[in-house]
C-alpha positions as a printed Julia matrix, in Angstrom:
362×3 Matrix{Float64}:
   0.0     0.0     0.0
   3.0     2.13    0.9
   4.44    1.34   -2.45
   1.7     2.37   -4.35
   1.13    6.12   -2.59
   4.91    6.68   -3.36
   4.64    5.74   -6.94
   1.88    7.91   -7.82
   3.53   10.7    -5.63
   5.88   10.25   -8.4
   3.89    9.88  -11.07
   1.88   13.08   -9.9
   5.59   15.06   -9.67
   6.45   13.7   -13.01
   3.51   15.37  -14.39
   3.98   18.79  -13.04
   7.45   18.65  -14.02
   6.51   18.12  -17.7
   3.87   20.15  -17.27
   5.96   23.61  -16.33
   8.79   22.3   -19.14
   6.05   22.39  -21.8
   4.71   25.35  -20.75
   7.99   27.06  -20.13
   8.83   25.85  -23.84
   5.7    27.35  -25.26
   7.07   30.47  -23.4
  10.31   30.67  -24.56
   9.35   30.01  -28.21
   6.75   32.35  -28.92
   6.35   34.42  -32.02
   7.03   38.02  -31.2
   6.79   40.26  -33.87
  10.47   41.73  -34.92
  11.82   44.75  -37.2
  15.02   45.11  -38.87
  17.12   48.33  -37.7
  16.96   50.75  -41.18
  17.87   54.31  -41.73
  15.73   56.98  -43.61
  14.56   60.74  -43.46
  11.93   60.99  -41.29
   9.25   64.46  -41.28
   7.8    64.55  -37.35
   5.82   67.19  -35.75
   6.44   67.96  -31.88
   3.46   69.36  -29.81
   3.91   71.6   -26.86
   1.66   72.95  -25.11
   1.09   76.4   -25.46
  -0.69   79.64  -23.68
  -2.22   82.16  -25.73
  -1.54   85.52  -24.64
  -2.3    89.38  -26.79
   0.63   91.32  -27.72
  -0.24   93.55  -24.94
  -2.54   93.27  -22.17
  -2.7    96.44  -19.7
  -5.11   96.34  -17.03
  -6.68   99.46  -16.55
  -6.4   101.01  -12.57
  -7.98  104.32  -11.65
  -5.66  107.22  -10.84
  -7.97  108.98   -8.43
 -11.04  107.57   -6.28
 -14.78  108.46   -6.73
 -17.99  107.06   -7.8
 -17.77  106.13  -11.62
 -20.47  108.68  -13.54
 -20.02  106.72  -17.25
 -19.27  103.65  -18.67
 -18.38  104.43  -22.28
 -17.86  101.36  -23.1
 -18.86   97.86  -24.03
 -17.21   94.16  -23.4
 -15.17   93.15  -26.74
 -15.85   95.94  -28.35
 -12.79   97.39  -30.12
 -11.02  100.57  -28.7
  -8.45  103.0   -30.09
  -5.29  104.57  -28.13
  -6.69  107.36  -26.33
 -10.76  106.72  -26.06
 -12.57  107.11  -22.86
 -13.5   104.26  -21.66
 -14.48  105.52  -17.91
 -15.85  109.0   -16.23
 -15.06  109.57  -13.02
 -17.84  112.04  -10.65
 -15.85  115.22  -11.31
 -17.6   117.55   -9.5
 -14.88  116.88   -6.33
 -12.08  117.12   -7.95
 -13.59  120.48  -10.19
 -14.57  122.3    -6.62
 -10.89  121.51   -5.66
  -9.15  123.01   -8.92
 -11.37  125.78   -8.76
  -9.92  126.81   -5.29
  -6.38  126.13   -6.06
  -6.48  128.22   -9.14
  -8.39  130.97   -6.78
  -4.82  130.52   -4.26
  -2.95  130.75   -7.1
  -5.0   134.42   -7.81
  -4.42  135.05   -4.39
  -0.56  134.3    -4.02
  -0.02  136.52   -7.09
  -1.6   139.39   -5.09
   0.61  138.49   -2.08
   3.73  138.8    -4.3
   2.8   142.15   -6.17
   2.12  143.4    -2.3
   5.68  142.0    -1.16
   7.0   143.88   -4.19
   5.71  146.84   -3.51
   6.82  146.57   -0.06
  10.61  145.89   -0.7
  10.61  148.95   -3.66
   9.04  150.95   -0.76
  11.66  149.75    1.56
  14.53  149.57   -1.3
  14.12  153.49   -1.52
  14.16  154.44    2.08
  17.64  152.05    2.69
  19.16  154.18   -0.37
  17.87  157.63    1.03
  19.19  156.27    4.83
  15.9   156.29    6.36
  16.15  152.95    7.02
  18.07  150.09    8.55
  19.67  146.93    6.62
  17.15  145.04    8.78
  14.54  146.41    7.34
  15.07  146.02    4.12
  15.81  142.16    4.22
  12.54  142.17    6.46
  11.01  143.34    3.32
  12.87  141.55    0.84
  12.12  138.21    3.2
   9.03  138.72    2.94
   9.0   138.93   -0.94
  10.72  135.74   -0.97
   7.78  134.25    0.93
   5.02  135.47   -0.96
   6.82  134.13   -4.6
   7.58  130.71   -2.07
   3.78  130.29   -1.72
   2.99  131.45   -5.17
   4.78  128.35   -6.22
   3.32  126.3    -3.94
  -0.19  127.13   -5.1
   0.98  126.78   -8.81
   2.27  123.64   -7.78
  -1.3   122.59   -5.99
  -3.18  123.58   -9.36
  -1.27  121.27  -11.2
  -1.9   118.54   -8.81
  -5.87  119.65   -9.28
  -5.68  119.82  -12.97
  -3.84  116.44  -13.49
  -6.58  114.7   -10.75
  -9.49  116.04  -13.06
  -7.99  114.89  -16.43
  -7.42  111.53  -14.21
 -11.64  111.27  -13.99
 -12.09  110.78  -17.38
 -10.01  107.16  -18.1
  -8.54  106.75  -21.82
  -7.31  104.11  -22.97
  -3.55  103.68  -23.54
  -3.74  101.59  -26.12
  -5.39  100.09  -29.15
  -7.32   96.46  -28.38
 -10.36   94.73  -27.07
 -12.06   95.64  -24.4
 -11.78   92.96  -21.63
 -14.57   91.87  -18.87
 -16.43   95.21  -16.83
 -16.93   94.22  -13.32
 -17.67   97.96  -12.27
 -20.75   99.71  -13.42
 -21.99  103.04  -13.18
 -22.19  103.86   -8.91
 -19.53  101.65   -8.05
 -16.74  103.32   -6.01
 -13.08  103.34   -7.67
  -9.75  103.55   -5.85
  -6.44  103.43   -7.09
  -5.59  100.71   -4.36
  -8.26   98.72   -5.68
  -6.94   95.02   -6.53
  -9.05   94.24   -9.4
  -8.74   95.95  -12.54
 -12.06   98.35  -13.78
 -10.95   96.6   -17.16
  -7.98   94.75  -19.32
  -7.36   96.09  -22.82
  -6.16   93.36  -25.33
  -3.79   93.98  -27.91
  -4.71   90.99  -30.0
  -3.71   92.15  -33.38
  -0.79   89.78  -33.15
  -0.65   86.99  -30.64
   2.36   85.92  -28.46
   2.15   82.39  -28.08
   4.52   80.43  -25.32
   5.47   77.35  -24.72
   8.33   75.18  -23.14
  11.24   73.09  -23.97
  13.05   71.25  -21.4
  16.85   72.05  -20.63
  18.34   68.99  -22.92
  15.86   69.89  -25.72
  17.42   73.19  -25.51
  21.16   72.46  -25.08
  20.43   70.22  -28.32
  19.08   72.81  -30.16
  21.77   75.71  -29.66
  24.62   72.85  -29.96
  23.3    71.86  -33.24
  23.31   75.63  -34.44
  26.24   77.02  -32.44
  24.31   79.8   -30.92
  20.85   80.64  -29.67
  20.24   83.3   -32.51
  21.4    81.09  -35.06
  19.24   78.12  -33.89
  16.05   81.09  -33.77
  16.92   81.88  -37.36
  16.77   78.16  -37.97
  13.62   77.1   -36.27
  10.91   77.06  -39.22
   7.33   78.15  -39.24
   5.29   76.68  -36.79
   1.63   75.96  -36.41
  -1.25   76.16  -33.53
  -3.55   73.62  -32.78
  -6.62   74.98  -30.79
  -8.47   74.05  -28.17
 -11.25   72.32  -30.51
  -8.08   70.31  -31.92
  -8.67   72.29  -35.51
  -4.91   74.12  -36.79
  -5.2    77.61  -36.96
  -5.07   78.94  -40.06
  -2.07   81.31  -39.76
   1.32   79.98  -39.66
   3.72   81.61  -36.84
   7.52   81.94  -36.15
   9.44   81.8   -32.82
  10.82   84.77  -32.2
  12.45   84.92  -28.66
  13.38   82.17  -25.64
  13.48   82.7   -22.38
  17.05   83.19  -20.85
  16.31   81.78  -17.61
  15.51   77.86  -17.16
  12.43   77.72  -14.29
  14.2    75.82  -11.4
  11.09   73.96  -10.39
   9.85   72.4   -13.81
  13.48   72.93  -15.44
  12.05   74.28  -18.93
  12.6    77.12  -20.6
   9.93   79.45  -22.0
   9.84   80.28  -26.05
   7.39   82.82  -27.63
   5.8    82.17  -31.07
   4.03   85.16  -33.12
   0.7    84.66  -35.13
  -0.73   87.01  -36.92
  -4.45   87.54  -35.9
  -6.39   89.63  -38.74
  -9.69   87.3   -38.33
  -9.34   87.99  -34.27
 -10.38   84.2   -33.6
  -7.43   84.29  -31.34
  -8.14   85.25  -27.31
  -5.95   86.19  -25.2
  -6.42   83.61  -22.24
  -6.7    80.78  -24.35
  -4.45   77.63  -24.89
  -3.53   75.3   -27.29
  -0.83   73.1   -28.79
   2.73   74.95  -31.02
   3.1    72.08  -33.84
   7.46   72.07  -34.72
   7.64   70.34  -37.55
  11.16   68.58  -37.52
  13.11   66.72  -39.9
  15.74   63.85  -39.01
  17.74   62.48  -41.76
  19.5    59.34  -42.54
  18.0    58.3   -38.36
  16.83   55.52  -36.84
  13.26   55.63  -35.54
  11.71   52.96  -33.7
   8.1    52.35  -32.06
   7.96   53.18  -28.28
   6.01   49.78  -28.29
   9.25   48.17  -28.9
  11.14   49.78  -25.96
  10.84   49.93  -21.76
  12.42   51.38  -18.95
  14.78   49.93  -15.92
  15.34   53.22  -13.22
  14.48   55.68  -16.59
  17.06   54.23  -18.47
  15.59   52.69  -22.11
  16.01   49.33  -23.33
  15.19   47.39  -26.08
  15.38   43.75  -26.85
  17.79   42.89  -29.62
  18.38   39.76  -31.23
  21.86   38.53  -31.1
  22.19   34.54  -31.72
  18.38   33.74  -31.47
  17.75   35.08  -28.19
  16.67   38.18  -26.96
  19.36   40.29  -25.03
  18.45   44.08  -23.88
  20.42   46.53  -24.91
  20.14   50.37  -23.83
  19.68   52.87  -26.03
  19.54   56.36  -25.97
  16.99   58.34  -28.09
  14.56   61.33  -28.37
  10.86   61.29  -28.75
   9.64   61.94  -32.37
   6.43   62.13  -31.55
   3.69   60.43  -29.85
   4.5    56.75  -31.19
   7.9    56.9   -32.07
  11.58   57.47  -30.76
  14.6    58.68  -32.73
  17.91   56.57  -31.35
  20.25   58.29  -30.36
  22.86   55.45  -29.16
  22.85   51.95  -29.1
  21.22   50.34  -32.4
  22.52   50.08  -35.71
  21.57   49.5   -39.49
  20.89   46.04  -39.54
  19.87   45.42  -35.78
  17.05   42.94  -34.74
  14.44   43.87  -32.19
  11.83   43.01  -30.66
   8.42   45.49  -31.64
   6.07   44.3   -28.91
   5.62   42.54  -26.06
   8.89   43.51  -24.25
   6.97   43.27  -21.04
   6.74   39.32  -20.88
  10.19   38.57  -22.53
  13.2    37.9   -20.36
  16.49   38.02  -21.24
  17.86   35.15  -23.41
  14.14   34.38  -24.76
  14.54   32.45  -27.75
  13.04   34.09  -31.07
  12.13   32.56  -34.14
């Protein structure tokens, strides 16, 4: 009885045993899908994603506070350098002007009086009816009456310029932004929000970021920023709705400071915007389209990572042995190699997450 447990014991073990071989085999020998290593030119486009911004947008602050009389203007509606676009209540800031122009009337008296006085006084000091005192007394006091002559002038233009500073123009030419104030509200200039934003949007500025290797690649390839500027062709804008904006733009500037936090550096684009379907405030997508020649571009399917370091599987002998490689993304499917294949390589396209090293390949 003892004899018989132990031999199907075995018999059972023998079974497993064959079992895992078999499937082990069926492992080992399966049909992944390879590619040849080739070279060829190669057209990609690189997305980034981009913030929209107007060529200028000034938010507008009051100079002086008071209840806004006038709104003059409407949301979106196009303005020209110098419109109103606020009124101010006035009749303060009027009442005050008119009384220093009426001390400016009245230090002009005081002066023609101190005048007077020191000629008076200027002709008794020649004649010796007078002291030296007395004549600086009286020339003193001339020197006080011009002193707060200026002062007063100096007060009217302080009036003047707070009146003109009621009525708010508009520094620039754009679109009207949103108008959270309406006629009543009170206006400060220590207000933090803005009575309204005007939007230069006749040309956009468009920016987007590159990281620190893409740009060190860049300016290496062209031997200096301005060079690799001059280089960089026309690019395109994908908007929100995923359409391409009709108007093709060019890079114009980068940022000369890398953000410390996100290491990137900033680039701004210019589009032209005569149909004005551009906002400022809105994002989107800058399209780069790139060539590569004579590279090496491979599916991302066919590579993954060990501690970000990228591997593929090549085969060498029949079996599969990963190799690192270093390369660039193309674009969204596909890597440009860098480092570490060759023309004529075998590897592996898919499936590099259940292969193990030494994995025979047919």
């Amino acid at each position: 009885m003892l004899v018989r447990k132990e031999l199907v014991a075995i018999g059972v073990a023998i079974f497993l045993m064959s079992s895992c071989k078999q499937r082990q085999d069926k492992i080992e020998k399966a049909n992944y899908p390879v590619m040849e290593i080739v070279t060829a030119n190669k057209s990609f486009k690189n997305s980034y994603s981009a913030a929209i911004r107007g060529r200028q947008d000034i938010d507008i602050y009051p100079q002086v506070g008071g209840f806004i009389s006038q709104v003059c203007i409407t949301e979106g509606a196009r303005v020209t350098k110098g419109q109103t676009l606020f009124v101010i209540d006035q009749v303060p800031f009027k009442a005050a002007l008119n009384t220093a122009a009426a001390n400016v009337e009245t230090a002009k008296a005081g002066v023609a009086t101190a005048q007077l006085v020191f000629n008076s006084k200027k002709e008794l000091f020649d004649k010796k009816v007078i002291s030296q005192f007395d004549l600086s007394v009286a020339e003193n006091g001339l020197l006080t009456a011009k002193a707060q002559l200026a002062q007063a002038e100096a007060q009217e233009i302080i009036a003047r310029n707070n009146l003109s500073y009621t009525t708010v123009k508009s520094p620039s030419s754009g679109v009207v932004g949103i108008l959270p104030f309406k006629v009543g509200a009170l206006v400060s200039p220590s207000q933090p929000r803005p009575l309204t934003t005007i939007s230069d949007n006749s040309v956009m500025y468009v920016y987007f970021s590159l990281t620190e290797n893409q740009l060190l690649s860049l300016i290496r390839e062209h031997q200096s920023m301005e060079k690799a500027i001059n280089a960089l062709p026309q690019v395109e804008l994908q908007l929100s709705d995923g359409s391409v904006y009709e108007e093709k733009g060019k890079i114009e500037s980068v940022s000369g400071v890398i953000d410390a936090v996100t290491g990137t550096v900033s680039l701004r684009a210019v589009f032209p915007n005569p149909s004005r379907l551009l906002h400022s405030g809105g994002a989107g997508n800058v399209i780069i389209p790139h060539e590569e020649p004579d590279c090496i571009a491979i599916p991302k399917s066919a590579t993954f990572e060990v501690q970000d370091r990228l591997y593929v599987y090549k085969k060498v002998d029949g079996v599969a042995k990963s190799v690192q490689i270093e390369a660039i993304p193309a674009n969204a499917t596909e890597y440009i190699v860098k480092a570490g294949l060759q023309k004529g390589d075998i590897i592996v396209l898919e499936g590099t997450g259940f292969i193990r090293e030494n994995t025979l390949l047919n």
